[in-house]
C-alpha positions, 0 to 999 in steps of 0.5 A: 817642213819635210827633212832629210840629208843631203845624198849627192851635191856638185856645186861644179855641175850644178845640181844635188839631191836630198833623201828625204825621211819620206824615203823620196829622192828629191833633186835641187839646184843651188839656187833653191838653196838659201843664200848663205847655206853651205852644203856637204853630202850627209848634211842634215836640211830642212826644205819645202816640195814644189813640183817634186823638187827641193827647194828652199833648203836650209840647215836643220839644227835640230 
């Protein structure tokens, strides 16, 4: 599962984006983020790829 830090996130419009360790900027929507999951700019994640996009992001706690 690709990782990476959380680079911009504005819960007010609607959208974020996540560097991933690939290097890539990938973006997202707070409804690919799993239900519970709390995000903060720098934050380490966990996420999949679909169509470019992040989705299914979680905290990495490694």
């Amino acid at each position: 599962m690709p990782a990476g830090n959380i680079s911009l996130y504005n819960s007010d419009k609607g959208f974020g984006t996540v560097t991933g360790d690939d290097g890539k900027i990938y973006n997202f929507v707070p409804s690919q983020v799993e239900r519970g999951t709390a995000l903060m700019e720098s934050q380490r994640v966990t996420f999949n790829v679909v169509n470019g996009e992040a989705t299914g992001i979680t905290y990495n706690f490694d």
